[in-house]
N, C-alpha and C positions, 0 to 999 in steps of 0.2 A: 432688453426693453426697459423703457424708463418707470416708474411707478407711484399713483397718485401719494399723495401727501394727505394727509385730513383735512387743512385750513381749506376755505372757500371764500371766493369772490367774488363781485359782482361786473356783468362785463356787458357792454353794448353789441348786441347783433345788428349788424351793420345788413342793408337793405339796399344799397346802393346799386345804380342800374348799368356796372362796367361792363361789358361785352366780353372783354377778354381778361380769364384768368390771369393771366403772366402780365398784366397790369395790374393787377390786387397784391399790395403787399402783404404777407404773411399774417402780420400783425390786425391785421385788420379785420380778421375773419374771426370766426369764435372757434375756440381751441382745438376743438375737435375734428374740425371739418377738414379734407384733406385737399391738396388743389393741385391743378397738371404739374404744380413745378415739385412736387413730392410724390413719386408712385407710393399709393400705399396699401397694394393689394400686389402681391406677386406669387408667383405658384410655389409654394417646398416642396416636393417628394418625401414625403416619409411613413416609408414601409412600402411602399408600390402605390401611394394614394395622394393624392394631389391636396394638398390643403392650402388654405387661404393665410397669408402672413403678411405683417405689418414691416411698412420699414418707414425710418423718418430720415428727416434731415437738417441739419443744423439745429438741433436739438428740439425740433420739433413736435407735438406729441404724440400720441397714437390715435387713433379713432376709437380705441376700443376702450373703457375703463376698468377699472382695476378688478379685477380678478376673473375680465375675460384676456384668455391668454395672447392675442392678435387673433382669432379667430381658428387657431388650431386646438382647440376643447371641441373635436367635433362631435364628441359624443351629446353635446346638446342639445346640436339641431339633427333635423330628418335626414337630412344630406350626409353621409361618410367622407365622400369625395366629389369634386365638382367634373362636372360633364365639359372633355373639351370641345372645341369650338372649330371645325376643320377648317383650311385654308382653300378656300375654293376661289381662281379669282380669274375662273371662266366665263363669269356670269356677271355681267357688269352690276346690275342694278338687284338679281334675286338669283338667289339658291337655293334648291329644294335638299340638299346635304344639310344646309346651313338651319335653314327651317327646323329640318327632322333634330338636328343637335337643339335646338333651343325649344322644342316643344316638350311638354311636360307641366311646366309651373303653369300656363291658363286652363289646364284638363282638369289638374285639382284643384285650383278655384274655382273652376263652373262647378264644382258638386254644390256648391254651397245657392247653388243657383237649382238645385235638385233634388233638395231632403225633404224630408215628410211633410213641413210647416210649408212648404210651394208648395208641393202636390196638391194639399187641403186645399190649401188656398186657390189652385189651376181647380180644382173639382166643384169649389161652392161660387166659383165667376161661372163656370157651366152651368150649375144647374138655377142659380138665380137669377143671372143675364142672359141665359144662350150667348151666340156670338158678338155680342154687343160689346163686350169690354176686350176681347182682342187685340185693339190696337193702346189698350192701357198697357197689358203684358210686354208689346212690342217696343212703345217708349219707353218703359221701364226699363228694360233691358240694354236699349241702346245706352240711356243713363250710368247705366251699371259699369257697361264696356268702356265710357267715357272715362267715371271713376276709376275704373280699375288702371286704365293707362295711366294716372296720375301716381297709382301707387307701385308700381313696376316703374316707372322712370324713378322715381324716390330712392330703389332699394339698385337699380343698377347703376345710379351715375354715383351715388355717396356709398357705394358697398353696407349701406345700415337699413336695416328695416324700418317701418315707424316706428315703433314700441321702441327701439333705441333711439332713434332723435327727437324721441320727444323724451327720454331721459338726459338728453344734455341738453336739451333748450328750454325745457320748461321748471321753471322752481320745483322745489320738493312737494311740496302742499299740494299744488294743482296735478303735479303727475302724480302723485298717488291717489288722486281724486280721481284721474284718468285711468290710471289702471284698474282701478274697482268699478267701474262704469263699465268698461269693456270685457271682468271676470264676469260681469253679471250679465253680459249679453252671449257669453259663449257656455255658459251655465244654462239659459234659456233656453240657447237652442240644440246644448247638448240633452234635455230634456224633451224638448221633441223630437228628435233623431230615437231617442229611445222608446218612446210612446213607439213610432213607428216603427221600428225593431219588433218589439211586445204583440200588436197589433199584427204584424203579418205572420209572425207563429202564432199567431193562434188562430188565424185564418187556414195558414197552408195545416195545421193539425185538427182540422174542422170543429175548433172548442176544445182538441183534450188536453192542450198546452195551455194553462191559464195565464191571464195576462202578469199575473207576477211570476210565475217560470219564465216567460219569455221577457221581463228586465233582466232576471238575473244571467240568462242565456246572452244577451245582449254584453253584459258584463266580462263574459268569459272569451265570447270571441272577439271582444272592441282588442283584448292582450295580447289574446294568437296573432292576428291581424298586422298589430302594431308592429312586429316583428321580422314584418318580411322584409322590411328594410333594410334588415343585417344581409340581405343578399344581393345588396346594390339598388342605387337610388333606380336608374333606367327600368328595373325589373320590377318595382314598386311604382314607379308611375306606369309602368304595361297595366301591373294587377286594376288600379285605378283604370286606364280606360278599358279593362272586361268590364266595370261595374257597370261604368256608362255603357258601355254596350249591352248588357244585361237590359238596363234601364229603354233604352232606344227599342230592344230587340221587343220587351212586354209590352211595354204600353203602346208601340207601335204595333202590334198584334189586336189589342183591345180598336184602336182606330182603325184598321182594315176591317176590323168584324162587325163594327157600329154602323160604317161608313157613311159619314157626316155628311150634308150636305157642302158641297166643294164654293156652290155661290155665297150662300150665308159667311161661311170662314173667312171668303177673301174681302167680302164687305166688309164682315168685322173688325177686319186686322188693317184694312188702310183705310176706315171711312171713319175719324176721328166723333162720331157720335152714336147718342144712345136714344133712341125713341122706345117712348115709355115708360122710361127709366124713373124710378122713385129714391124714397134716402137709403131702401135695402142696398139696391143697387151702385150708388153712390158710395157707401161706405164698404162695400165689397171693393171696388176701386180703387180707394185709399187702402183696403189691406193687401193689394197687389206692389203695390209701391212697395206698401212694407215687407213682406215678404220676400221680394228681389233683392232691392238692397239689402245687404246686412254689416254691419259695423265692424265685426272682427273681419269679417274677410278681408276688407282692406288692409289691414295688418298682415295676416298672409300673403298675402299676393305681395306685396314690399319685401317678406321675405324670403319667397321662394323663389325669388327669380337670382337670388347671391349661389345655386346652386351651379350657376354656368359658369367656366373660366373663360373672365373679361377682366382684359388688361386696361383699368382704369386710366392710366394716364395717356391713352392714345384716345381723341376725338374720333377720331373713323370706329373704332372697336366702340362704344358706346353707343353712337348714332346706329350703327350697324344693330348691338343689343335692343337697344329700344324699337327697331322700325321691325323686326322678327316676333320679339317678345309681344307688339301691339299686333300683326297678325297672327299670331297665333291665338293671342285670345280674341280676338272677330270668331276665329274659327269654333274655338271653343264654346264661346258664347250663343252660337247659332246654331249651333248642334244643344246646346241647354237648350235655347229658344224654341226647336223644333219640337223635342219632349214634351215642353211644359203647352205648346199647343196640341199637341195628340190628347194629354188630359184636358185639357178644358172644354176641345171638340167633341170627347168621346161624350161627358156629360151633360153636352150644351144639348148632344143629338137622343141619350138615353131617357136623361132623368126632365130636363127641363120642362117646367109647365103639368108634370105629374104630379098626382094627387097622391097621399095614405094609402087610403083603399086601392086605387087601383095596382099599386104594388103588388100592397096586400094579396090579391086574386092572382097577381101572377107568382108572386112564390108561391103561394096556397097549392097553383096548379103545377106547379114545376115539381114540388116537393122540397123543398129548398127550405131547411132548418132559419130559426133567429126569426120567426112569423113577427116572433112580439116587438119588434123595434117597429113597425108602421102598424100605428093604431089606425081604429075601423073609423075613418073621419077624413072629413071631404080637403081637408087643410093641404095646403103645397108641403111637398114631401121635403125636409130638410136633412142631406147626406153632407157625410165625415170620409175618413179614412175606411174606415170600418164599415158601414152602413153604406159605401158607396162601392167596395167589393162586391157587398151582398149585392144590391138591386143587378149588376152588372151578371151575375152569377145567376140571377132568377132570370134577366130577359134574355141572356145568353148562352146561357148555360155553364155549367161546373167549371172547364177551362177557363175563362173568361174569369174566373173568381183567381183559380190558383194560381194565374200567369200574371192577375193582377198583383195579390201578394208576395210575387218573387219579385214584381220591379220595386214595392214597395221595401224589401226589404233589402233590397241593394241600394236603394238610395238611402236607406237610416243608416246604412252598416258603413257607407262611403263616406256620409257628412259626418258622421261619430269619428271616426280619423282623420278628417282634415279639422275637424274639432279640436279635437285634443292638441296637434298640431300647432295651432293658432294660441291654445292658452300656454303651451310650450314657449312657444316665439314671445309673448306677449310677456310671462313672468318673468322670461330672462331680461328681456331687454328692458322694462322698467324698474325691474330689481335688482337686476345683477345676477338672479341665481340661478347656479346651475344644476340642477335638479336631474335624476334619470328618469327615463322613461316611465317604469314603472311608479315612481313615488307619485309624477306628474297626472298619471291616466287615474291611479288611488286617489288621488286629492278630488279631481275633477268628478268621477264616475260619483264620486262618495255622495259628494255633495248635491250633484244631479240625479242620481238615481233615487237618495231618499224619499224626497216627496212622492217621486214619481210611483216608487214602491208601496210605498203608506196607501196612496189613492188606487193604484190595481189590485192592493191587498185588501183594502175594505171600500172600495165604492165597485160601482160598475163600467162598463166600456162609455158611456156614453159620458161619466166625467172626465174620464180618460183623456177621450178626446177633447173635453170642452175645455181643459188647461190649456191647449193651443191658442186660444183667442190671448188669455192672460200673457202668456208666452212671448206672441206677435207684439202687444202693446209693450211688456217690457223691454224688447228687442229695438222697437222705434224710438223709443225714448232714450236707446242709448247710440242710435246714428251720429247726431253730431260732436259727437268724443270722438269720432275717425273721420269724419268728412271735413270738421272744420281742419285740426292740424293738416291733414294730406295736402289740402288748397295751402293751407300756410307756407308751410315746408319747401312746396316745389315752385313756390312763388319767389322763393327769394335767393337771388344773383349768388351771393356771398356764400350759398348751400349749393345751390344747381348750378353756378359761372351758367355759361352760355343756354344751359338745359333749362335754364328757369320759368315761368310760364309768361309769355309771353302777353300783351295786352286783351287780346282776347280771349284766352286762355283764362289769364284772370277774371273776366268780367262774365263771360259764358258759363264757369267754375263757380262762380259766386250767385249769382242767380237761378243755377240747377240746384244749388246745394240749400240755397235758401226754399225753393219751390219743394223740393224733398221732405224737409226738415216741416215745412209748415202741414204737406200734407199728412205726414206723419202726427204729429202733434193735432192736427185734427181727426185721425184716428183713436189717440189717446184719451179726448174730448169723449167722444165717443163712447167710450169704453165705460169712460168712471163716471157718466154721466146717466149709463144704462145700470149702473148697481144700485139706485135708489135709497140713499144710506146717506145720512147728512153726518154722521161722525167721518167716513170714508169723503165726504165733501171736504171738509175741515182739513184733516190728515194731507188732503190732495192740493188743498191752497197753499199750508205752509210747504209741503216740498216742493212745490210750484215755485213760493217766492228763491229757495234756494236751489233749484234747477237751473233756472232761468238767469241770474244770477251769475252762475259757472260759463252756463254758454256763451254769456254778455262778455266774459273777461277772456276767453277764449277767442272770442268775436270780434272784440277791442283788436289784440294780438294778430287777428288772420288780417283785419285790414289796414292796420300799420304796415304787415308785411306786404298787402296789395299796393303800396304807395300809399296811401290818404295820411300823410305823414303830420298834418295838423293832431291829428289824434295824439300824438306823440309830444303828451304834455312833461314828462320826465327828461327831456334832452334836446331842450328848443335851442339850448347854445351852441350845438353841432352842425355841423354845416350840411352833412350829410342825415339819410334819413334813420334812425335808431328804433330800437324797443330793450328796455330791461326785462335783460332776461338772466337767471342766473347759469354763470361761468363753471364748464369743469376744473375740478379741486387743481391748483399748482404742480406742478412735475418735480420731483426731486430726483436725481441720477440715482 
């Protein structure tokens, strides 16, 4: 295999709108990118295990850079060995063989659609709206499954994740800008995955696990956990869907035992309005958005779907990848979707429109410990994680508490490894490095557990959970560091040939992602505008100016790549459409 050099260049990614690869000369493309007329994914055997390797051609160069080995260092990623792909070709147009082989990678991306910071979020649209924001959950979701096909087409037609194409097409400066953007949003949410971890031992221990026992418990099994991998990818994506099933089987218990009213739910969910709705309401709305999407998952999802063997340089085996990989996560998506409405229903039907006191009187009579979280006051009762077991436990008794806590805690334990996961995939591919397991899950836990441990070790549960909102906002603010590149990336011919996103595609793509992005950022509005702090006003203008800033030149970039090739004031003497972008390092034999 050939191996970078140190000098660096600069080179034009060509945008150009050819339809057929084997019309694109070699030269034209950016160094990396590989094209039908070079296979460069083909299976090795070595040791009984299938791995991924590079081959080029006429001195071509590799996709991969230097000191990733062609994709045989499997010990980096989750994957040991890739899942084959049967030849079924009984079935013209679908195969359930074909399916069951490619299902996996959208099961561990919906988790990310199912950890503690959506539960909150599914529990406080119940008890604040009832079933009136319903059909926000639903769009959101559809949104989700939108984006997510964008990044599953990325990672199956280029064999690279994001995190790697956006290390060879973006300058040094801005991906490292990128990558610290997206540490920080899986840092976020690795911190609420752990909240909720904490939180439900110390529910299912009725208080005698305190909530800093249960971080560090959290701690200990995120490593056992991580480990079951070494007994085969297939058997590690089963364990993943027990969890969801865990998850389906609770909270779907807690919804038979509420039992919602069935007319309210279905209005809610297809009747695009909210009557009586205020700015609580509203801003509960905007953190539904936020809370579905989430910024590293895209990255995931790009790279778990490299876990299937697919013969890159055949068209039929790609389209084939992609139209499986896109129903599989429909499926996957609608079994999250279904969950995340059992919670919102159970609390639209329990808590909504309750007072304090009236709690109050019903633990009081139940007997039901934690009296002092609902003061004696007529105020609408406002539930958490926590606080939202309990009421469930006072109006329905004991079960209803612990069966709550088991789903709660299968959803922290599930997003915490597909977490870890994600800043795995993410550090290699914008840095190159290749890290084990364990150093990976130390660095991340380290950094995420601190806080979280400082706050359960001297505050109480209810700041606990009030880090979430913080959480949510930093989370939003780092959306478009994954939404704008994905839209870039798949938009352009020279990366995707014939895969690339089509006119509407891009235009549909640009407009969800801008409607995203803005209601997010009116969430953030929000936020820092409830802290009442004019030094924190200040602090929040200037990272504003250089926020905003990043996203613009980012922005610049995504719609150069959609066509609007006027913008592309750097290479108006080309005939074709350009953007400067810096070139992988020269190849030396």
């Amino acid at each position: 295999m050939k191996r970078f050099s140190s000098s660096k260049m600069l080179s034009f990614l060509t945008t150009d709108r050819t339809p057929h690869p084997e019309n694109i000369h070699i030269s034209s493309l950016p160094p990396s990118i590989p094209t039908d007329q070079e296979p460069t994914h083909g299976e090795d055997m070595a040791q009984g295990e299938a791995v991924e390797t590079t081959q080029t051609q006429r001195g071509a160069p590799s996709v991969f850079p230097e000191g990733q080995n062609g994709g045989t260092d499997v010990s980096s990623t989750y994957f040991h060995h890739k899942v084959p792909i049967p030849d079924d070709d009984s079935q013209m147009w679908f195969s359930f063989r074909k399916l069951w082989a490619f299902t996996g990678p959208g099961f561990l991306m919906s988790i990310a659609y199912l950890d503690p910071g959506n539960i909150e979020s599914d529990l406080q649209s119940g008890a604040k709206a009832g079933f009136k924001l319903l059909w926000v959950l639903l769009g959101a979701t559809v949104i989700g499954l939108l984006l997510q096909r964008l990044a599953a087409r990325l990672g199956v037609v280029t064999g690279m994740h994001l995190a790697e194409v956006c290390n060879r097409q973006y300058p040094t400066v801005p991906r490292i800008i990128l990558w610290l953007m997206v540490e920080l949003a899986i840092i976020g949410s690795d911190m609420q995955e752990v909240i909720g971890c904490a939180i439900a031992f110390n529910l299912l221990s009725s208080g005698r696990i305190p909530l800093w026992g249960g971080v560090l418990i959290t701690i200990i099994d995120t490593f056992v956990f991580l480990f079951l991998d070494k007994y085969g990818l297939r058997k590690l994506e089963a364990f993943f869907g027990v969890l969801i099933t865990i998850m389906a089987i609770t909270f779907g218990y807690e919804y038979v035992t509420v039992r919602p009213d069935q007319g309210e739910l279905l209005q809610g969910m297809f009747m695009p309005y909210c009557e009586g709705c205020g700015p609580v309401q509203l801003e509960q709305a905007v953190g539904i958005v936020g809370a579905v999407i989430m910024p590293h998952n895209i990255y995931l999802h790009s790279a778990l779907v490299k876990s299937r063997q697919i013969d890159r340089s055949s068209k039929k085996e790609l389209k084939e990848a992609n139209k499986y990989f896109f129903i599989e996560s429909t499926i996957a998506l609608f079994l999250s979707f279904l969950i995340n409405v059992f919670v919102v229903a159970v609390f639209a039907e329990a808590v909504y429109g309750r007072t304090n006191i009236e709690v109050h009187d019903i633990c009081n009579a139940t007997g039901i410990l934690h009296l002092d979280l609902f003061p004696m006051n007529n105020e609408t009762l406002q539930v958490d994680i926590y606080k939202g077991g309990v009421v469930l436990g006072c109006i329905f008794g004991p079960a209803a508490l612990y069966i709550w806590a088991v789903g709660i805690l299968a959803a922290g334990q599930s997003s915490t490894m597909t977490g870890t996961y994600s800043g795995q995939f993410v550090m290699e591919g914008f840095l190159n490095l290749r890290w084990s397991r364990f150093s990976r899950v130390l660095l991340t836990r380290s950094i995420a557990i601190t806080p979280t441990l400082l706050v359960a070790i001297f505050q109480d549960v209810t700041h606990l959970t009030g880090m979430n909102d913080f959480l949510n906002v930093l989370q939003s603010m780092q959306l478009p560091f994954a939404l704008i590149p994905i839209l870039t990336f798949t938009s352009l011919s020279s990366l995707m040939s014939e895969f690339a996103n089509g006119l509407f595609w891009k235009i549909g793509g640009g407009v969800v992602i801008l409607l995203v992005c803005c209601i997010n950022m009116y969430f953030v509005v929000i936020y820092v505008t409830s802290l009442n702090s004019v030094w924190l006003y200040v602090l929040a203008a200037f990272l504003c100016i250089a926020y905003l800033g990043f996203v613009g030149y980012l922005t610049w970039l995504c719609l150069i790549a959609l066509g609007v090739s006027c913008l592309d004031v750097t290479c108006r003497a080309r005939d074709d459409t350009t953007v400067l972008i810096e070139q992988q390092p020269e190849f030396d034999s």
